[in-house]
N, C-alpha and C positions, 0 to 999 in steps of 0.2 A: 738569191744564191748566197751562201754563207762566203764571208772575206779570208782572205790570208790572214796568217797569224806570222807575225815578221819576224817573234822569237823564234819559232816553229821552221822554218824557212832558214833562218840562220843556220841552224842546228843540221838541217836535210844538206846546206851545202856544204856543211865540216865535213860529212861524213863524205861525201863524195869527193873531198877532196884527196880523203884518203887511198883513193882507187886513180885519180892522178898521179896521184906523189905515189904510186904502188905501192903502199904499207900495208901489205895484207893480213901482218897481224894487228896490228891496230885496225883495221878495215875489219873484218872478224870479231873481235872484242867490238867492236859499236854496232855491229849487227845482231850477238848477241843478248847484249844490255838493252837494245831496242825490242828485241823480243819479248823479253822478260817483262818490261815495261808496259806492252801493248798486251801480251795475256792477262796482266791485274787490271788494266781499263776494260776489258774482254767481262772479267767477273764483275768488275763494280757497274758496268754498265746493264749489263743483264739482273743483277740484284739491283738495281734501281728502277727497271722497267718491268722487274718480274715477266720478263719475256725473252726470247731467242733462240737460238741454237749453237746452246755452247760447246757440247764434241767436236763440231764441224769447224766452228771460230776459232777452236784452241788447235787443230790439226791442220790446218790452213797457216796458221799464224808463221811460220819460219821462213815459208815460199811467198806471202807479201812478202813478209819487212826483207829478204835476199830482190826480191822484184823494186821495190821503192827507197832501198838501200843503197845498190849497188847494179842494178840494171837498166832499169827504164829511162829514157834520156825525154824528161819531165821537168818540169818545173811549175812549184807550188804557188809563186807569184804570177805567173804567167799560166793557169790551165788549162786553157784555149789554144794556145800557140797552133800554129797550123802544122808545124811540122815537128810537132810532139809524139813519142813513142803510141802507140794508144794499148789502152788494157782493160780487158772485158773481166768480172767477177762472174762468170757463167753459174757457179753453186750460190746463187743470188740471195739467200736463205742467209749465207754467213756472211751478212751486211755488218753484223758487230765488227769482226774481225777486220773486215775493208775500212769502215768508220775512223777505228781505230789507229792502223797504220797511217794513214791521210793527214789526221790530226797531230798524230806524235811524229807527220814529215813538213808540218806547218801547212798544209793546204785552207784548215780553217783551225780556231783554237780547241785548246784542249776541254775546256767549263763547257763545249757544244756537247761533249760527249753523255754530261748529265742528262741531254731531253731526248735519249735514245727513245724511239718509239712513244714517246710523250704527243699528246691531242696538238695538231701542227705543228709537228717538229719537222726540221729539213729530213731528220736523220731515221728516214721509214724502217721498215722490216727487212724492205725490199730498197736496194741500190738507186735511185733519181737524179737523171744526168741533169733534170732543171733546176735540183737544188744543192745537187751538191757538189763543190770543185771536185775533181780527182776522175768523177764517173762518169766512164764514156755512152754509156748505154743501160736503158732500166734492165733488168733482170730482175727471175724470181721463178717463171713457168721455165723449169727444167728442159733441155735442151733445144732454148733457144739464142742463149746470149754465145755458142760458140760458134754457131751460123752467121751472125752478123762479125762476129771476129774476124770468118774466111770473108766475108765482106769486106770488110776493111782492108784487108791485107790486099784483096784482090783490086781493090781503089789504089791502093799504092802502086800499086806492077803498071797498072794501065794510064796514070799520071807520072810515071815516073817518080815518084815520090821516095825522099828515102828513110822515110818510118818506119817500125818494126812497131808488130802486133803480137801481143801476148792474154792469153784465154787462160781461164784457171779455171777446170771441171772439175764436179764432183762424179767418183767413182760409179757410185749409185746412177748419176746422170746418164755417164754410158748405155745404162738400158734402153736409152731412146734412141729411136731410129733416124731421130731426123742432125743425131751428132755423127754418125757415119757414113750420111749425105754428105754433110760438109765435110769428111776428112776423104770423102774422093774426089770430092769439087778439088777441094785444098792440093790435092798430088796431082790430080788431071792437068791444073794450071802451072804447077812448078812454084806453089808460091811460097819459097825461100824465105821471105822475113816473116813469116808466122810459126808461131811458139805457141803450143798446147802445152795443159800442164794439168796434171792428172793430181787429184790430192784422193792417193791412192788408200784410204784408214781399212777399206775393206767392211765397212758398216754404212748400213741406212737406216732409212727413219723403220723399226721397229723387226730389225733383225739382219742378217748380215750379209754380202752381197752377193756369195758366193751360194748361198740358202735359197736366193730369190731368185735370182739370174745368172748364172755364172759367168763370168767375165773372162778366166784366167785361160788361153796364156793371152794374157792381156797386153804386153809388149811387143809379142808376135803378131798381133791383130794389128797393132797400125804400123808394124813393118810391111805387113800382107796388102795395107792399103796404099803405101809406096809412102809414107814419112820416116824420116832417118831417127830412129828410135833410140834413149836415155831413159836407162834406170840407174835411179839414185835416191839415198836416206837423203827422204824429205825432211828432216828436222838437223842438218848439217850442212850449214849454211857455206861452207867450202866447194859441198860438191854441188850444190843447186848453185853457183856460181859459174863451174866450170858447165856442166850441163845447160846455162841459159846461153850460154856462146851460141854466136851464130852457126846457120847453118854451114857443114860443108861438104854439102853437095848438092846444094841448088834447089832439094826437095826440103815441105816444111817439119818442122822438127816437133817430135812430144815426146816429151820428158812425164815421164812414171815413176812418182814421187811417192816413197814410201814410206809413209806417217803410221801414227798412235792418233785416233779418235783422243780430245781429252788430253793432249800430250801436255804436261807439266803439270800435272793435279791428278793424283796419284790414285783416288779413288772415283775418278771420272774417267780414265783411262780406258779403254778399251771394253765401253759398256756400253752397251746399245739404247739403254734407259736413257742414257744423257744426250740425246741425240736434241732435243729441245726441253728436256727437263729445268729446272731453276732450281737453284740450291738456295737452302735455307738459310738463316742469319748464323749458326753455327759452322756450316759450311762455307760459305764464302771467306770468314775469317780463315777457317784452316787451308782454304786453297791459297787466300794471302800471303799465309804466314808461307806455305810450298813457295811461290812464287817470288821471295823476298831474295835479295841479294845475297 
């Protein structure tokens, strides 16, 4: 398993510190400079493996780094701890994006992030709780990392445990039947400290979601299924703050996170080509230069 990186780790507990000392603008401003940060490792990681999926990495990107910013009660030198938050990548495809955030929160360093999908790298396609800190569970076959989610949550209630579990789906994922299994398992029990999070871009792999399946009213669907439901602009990191608050009213909560496929690269935005496409050496420059300070 890949080690802690101590600089890395330094860095994860400044920033938390700022949600102690409640400096929300400062709190805010480091969440998102982290962003920013973690979308150019997004592109140079994917232009170094010539592989991924970048839409999904970059529209995801806001709801980590707000989840391992400012939420999850983790820690990078310790990522076993028994009574650690736990957090499932269910849209397991955007392992760049998770890679990512983990490294820029010191879980392992940042020079791992070069053997992205490289011939035995820790750092797969697909998420590997055996090699990598951070990952509670492999993912990758679409709706099954937020079954074990309600797993986990439901280990907590019946141990008394006081961890909270947080799931991050891909939209597209919804079409599978066996995620609205788990969100009636998840209401049936009352289980309170689970947190779905819908990274809502409204695209899948080779057209759009509403084209293939349609989802919408999407909000109203896991009201329907008895979870206390949160919509909010997934790429504003204030309100995915107050939306990751706990439940209150004792049923589990999901948050409908309203993203840009591609968000911060202006011609990868909201294009369904980019859904695993690679940009070219001229491309990545210019989403650089997008992504600079």
């Amino acid at each position: 398993m890949l080690s802690t990186d101590p600089e890395g780790a330094a860095r994860f507990r400044a920033r938390r510190r700022r949600v102690a000392e409640d400096d929300p603008v400062g709190h805010l401003d480091d969440l998102r400079h982290l962003s920013t940060d973690v979308r150019r490792s997004i592109v140079q990681m994917i232009d170094h493996a010539q592989l991924g999926h970048i839409g999904g990495d970059l529209s995801v990107t806001d709801i980590l780094v707000t989840l391992f910013g400012g939420v999850l009660d983790v820690d990078p030198e310790h990522p076993r701890r028994p009574d650690r938050d736990r957090f499932i990548l269910s849209k397991g495809h955007c392992a760049a994006a998770l890679y990512a955030t983990l490294a820029h929160s010191g879980f392992f360093p940042l020079s791992e992030l070069d053997t992205f999908m490289a011939p035995l790298s820790p750092l797969n396609g697909h998420p590997n709780r055996r090699k990598v800190p951070g990952v509670e569970t492999n993912t990758g076959p679409l709706g099954h990392g937020f079954p074990v989610g309600v797993g986990c949550a439901l280990a907590a209630k019946l141990s008394g445990s006081s961890y909270r579990t947080y799931v991050v789906l891909g939209d597209g994922e919804l079409q599978e039947g066996s995620n609205w299994e788990a969100a009636m398992t998840a209401a049936h029990y009352s289980l309170g400290s689970l947190t779905a999070i819908v990274d809502r871009n409204r695209l899948q792999q080779g057209a759009r979601t509403e084209d293939t399946k349609r989802l919408e009213p999407l909000a109203d669907k896991w009201t329907s299924f008895g979870w206390e439901t949160r919509e909010v602009d997934g790429h504003d990191h204030a309100q995915l703050l107050s939306a990751l608050r706990p439940s209150t009213t004792g049923r589990p909560v999901a948050v409908v996170a309203r993203t840009i496929k591609g968000k911060g690269v202006s011609f990868i935005e909201d294009r369904v080509e980019w859904h695993h496409k690679v940009p070219d050496a001229a491309q990545v420059h210019a989403a650089l230069e997008e992504l600079s300070r």
